[in-house]
DRENPA-432915 format. One record per residue (C-alpha): residue number from 1; x, y, z. Coordinates in pm, 1 decimal. Example, Ala and Ser with C-alpha at 12.3 -4.5 7.8 and 13.67 -1.06 7.14 Angstrom:
residues 2
<kenu seq="1" x="1230.0" y="-450.0" z="780.0"/>
<kenu seq="2" x="1367.0" y="-106.0" z="714.0"/>
end
This chain:
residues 180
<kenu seq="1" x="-1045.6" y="660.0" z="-1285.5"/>
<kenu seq="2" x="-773.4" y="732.6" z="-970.8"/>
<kenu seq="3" x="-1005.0" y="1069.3" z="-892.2"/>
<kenu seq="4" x="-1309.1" y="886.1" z="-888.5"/>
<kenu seq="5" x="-1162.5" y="561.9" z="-727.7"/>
<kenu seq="6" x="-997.9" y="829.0" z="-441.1"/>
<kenu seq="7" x="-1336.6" y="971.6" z="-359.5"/>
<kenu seq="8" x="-1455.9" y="629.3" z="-259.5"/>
<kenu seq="9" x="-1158.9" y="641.6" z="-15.7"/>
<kenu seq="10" x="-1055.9" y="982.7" z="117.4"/>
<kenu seq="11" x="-1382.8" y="1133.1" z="263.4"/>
<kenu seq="12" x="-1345.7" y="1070.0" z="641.0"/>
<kenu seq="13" x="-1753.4" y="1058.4" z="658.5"/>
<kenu seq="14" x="-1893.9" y="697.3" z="671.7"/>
<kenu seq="15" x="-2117.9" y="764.7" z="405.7"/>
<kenu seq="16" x="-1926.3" y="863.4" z="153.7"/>
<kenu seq="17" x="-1594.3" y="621.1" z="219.7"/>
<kenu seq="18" x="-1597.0" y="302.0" z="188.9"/>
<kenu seq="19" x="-1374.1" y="145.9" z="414.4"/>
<kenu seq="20" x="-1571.6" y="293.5" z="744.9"/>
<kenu seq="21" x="-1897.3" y="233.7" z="880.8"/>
<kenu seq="22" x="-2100.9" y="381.7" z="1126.6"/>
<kenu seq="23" x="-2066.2" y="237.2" z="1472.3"/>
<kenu seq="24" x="-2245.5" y="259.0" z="1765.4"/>
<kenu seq="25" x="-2239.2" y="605.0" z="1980.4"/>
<kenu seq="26" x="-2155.2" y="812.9" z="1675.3"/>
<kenu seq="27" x="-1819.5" y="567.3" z="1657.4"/>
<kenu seq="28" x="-1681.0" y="489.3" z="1308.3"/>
<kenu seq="29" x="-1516.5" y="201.3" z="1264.5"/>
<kenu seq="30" x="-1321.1" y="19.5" z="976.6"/>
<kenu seq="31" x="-1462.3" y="-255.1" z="756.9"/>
<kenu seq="32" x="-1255.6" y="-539.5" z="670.3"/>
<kenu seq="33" x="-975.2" y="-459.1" z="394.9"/>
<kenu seq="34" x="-1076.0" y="-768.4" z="187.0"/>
<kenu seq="35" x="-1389.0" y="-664.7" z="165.0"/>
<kenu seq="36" x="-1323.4" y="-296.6" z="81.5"/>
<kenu seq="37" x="-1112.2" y="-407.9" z="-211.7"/>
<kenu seq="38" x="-1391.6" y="-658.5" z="-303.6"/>
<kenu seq="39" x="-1619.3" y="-366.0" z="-348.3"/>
<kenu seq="40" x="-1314.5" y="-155.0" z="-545.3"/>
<kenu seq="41" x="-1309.3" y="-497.8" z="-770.7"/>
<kenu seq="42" x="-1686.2" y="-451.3" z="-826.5"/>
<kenu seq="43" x="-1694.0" y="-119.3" z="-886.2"/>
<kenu seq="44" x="-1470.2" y="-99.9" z="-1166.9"/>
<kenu seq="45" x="-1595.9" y="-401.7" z="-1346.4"/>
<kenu seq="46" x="-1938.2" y="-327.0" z="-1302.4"/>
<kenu seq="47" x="-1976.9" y="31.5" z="-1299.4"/>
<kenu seq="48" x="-1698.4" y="215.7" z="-1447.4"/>
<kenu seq="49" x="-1647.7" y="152.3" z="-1839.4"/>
<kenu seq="50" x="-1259.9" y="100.3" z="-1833.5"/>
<kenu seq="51" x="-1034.0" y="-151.5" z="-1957.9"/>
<kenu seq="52" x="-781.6" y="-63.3" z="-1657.8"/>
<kenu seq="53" x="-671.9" y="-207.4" z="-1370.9"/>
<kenu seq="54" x="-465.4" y="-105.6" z="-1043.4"/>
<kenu seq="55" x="-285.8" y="-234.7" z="-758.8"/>
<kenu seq="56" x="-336.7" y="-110.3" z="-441.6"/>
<kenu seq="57" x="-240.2" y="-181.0" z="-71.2"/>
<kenu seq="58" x="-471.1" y="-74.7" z="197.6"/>
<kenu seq="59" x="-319.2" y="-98.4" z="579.8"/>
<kenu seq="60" x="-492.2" y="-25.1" z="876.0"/>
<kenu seq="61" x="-210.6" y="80.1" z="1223.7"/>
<kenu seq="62" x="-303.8" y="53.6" z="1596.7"/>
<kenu seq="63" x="-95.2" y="285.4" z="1698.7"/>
<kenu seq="64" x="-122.1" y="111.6" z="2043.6"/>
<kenu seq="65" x="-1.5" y="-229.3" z="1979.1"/>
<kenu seq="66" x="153.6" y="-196.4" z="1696.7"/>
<kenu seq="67" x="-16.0" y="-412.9" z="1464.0"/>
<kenu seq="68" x="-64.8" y="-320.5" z="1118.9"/>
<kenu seq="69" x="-360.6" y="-522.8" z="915.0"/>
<kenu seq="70" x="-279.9" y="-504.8" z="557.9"/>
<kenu seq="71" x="-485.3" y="-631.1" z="246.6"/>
<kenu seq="72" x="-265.5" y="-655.7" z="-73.6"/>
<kenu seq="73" x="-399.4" y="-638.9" z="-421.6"/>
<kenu seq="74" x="-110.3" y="-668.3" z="-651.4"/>
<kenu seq="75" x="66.2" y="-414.1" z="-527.0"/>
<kenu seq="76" x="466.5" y="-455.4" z="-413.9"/>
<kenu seq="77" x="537.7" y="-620.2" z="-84.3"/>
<kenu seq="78" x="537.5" y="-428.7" z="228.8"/>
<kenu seq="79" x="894.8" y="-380.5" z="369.0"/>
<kenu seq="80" x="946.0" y="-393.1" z="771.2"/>
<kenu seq="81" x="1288.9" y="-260.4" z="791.9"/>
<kenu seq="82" x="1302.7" y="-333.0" z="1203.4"/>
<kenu seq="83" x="1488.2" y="-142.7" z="1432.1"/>
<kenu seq="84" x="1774.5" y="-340.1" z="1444.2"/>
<kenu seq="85" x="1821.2" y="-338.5" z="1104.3"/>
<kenu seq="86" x="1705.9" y="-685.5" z="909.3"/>
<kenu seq="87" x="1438.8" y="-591.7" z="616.8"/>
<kenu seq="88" x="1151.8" y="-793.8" z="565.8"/>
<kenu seq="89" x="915.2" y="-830.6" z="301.0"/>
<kenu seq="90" x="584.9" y="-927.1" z="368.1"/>
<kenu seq="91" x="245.2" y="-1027.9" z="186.9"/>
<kenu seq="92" x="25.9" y="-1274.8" z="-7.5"/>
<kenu seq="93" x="50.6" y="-1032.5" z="-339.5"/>
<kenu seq="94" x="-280.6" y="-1102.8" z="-465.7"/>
<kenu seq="95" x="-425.6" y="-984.0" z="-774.8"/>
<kenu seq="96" x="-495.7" y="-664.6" z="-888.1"/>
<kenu seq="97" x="-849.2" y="-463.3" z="-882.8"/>
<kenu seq="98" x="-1006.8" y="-465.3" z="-1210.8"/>
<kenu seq="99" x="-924.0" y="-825.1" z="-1402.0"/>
<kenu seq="100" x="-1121.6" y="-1095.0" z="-1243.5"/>
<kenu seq="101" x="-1486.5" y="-1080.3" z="-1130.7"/>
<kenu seq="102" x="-1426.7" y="-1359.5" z="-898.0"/>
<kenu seq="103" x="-1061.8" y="-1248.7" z="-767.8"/>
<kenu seq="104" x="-1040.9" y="-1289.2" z="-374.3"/>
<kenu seq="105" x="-843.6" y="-1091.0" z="-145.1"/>
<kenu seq="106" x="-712.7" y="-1148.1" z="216.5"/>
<kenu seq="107" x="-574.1" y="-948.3" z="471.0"/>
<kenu seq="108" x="-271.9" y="-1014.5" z="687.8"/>
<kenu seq="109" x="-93.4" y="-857.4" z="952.9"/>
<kenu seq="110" x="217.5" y="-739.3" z="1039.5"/>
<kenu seq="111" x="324.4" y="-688.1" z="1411.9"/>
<kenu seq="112" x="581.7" y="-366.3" z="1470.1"/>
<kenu seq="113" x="785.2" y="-274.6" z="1762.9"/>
<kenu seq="114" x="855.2" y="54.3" z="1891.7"/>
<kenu seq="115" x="1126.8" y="231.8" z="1637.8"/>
<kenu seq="116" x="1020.1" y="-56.0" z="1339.5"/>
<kenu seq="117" x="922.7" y="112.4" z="986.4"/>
<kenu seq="118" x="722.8" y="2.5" z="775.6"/>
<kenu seq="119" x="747.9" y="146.6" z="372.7"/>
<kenu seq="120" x="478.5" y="103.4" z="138.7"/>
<kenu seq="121" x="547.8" y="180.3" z="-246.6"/>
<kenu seq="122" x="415.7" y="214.9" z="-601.5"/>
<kenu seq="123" x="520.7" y="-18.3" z="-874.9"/>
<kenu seq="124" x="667.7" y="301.7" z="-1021.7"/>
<kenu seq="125" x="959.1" y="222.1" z="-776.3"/>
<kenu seq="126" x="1009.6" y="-161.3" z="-815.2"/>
<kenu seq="127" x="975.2" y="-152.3" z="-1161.5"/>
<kenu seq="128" x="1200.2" y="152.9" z="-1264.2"/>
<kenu seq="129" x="1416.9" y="49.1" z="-1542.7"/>
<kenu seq="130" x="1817.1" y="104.5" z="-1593.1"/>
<kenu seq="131" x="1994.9" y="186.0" z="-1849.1"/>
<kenu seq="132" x="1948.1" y="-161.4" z="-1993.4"/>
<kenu seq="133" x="1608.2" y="-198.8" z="-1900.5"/>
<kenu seq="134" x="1659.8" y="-419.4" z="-1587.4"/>
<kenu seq="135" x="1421.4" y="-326.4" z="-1303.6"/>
<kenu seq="136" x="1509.8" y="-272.5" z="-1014.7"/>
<kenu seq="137" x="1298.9" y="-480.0" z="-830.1"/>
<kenu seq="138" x="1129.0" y="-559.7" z="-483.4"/>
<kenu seq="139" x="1471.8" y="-649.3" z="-377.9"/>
<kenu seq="140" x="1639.9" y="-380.8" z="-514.2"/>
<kenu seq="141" x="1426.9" y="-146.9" z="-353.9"/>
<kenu seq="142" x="1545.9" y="-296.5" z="-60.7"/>
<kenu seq="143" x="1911.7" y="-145.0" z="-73.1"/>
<kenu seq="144" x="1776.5" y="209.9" z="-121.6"/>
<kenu seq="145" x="1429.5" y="195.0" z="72.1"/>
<kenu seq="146" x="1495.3" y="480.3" z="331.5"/>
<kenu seq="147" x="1273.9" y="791.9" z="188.8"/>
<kenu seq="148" x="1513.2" y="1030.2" z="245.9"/>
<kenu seq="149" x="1726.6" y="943.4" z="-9.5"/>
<kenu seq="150" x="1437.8" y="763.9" z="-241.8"/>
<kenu seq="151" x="1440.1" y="972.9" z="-545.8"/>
<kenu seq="152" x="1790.4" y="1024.5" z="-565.4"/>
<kenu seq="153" x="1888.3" y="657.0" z="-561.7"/>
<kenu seq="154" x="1650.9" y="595.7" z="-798.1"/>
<kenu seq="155" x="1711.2" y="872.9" z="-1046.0"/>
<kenu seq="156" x="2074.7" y="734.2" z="-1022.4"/>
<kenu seq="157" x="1940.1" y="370.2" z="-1087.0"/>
<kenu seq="158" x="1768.3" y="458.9" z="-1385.0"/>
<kenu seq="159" x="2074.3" y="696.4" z="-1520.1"/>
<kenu seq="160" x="1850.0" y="960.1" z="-1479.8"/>
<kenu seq="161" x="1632.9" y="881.6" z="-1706.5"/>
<kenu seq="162" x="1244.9" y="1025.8" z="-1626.4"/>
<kenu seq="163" x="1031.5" y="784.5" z="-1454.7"/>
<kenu seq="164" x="817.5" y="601.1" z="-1682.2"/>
<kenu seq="165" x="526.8" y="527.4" z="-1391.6"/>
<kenu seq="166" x="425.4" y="734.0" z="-1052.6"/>
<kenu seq="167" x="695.1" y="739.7" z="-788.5"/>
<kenu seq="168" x="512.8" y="738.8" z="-433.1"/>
<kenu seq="169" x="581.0" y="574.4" z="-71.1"/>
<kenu seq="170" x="455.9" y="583.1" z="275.8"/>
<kenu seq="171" x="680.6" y="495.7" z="555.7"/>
<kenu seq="172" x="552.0" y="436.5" z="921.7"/>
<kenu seq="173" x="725.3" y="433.3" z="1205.8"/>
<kenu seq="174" x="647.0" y="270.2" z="1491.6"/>
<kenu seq="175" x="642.2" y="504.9" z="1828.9"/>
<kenu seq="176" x="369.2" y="369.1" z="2072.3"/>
<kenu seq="177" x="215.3" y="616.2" z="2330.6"/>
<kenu seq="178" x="386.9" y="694.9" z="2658.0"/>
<kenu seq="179" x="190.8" y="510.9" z="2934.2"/>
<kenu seq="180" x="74.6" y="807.9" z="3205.9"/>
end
């Protein structure tokens, strides 16, 4: 299911991705996230024979302004750890792709300055257990977020214990261009 649901999403031709369309001048542009995951939702309850679901967080950056449009399926919340400091934690939740026929999704956005981060990660990371089978949590993951040091904290969380789900992240940071 994730290779087939990644083809539908890695392919940067129009045709063959479904979160860009063809614009005009031999452009491509981005559909709406809500309606991207709307599509995933369909797909795997109509076409693919599964009883599994997913989470997933789709997040489009203009690297101009600095505003990041996310749409959030079930996945963890979206930390803005700003420049200054202060972590945030953004996001509607949502539900994940794959249980409801019906589910809606929305998108939201997120507005970074120049030398803000933003960190995207798997449930593998929120919902690492300890030693006595606490997770760690969204809030947690919030006292050992920078990716440097990512595994290690969490291999030390969970007594280093293996992982018992996928361990991934994406961090941004926000640099705009140089005016000339």
């Amino acid at each position: 299911m994730t290779a087939r649901l990644a083809s539908y999403l890695t392919s940067p031709s129009p045709e063959q991705n479904i979160v860009l369309i063809q614009g005009p001048q031999d452009t491509v542009l981005t559909r709406p996230l809500a309606d991207v995951i709307s599509d995933l939702n369909r797909i795997v309850l109509d076409e693919m024979e599964t009883e599994h679901y997913f989470t997933v967080m789709l997040a489009i950056a203009d690297m101009d302004s600095g505003v990041v449009t996310l749409c959030q399926a079930g996945h963890p919340h979206p930390d803005v750890r700003r420049k200054n400091g202060p972590i945030e934690q953004n996001g509607p939740g949502g539900l994940p792709v794959g249980l409801f026929p019906e589910a809606e999704f929305e998108e939201f956005q997120i507005k970074l300055n120049a030398g803000d981060q933003l960190i995207l990660a798997s449930d593998g990371i929120t919902e690492c257990p300890n030693a006595i089978d606490e997770i760690l949590g969204e809030d947690g993951f919030e006292g050992v977020n920078l990716l440097e040091t990512l595994v290690w904290k969490l291999s030390e969380y969970s007594d280093d214990a293996p992982f018992p789900d996928d361990v991934s992240a994406v961090l941004y940071e926000h640099s705009p261009p140089i005016a000339r």
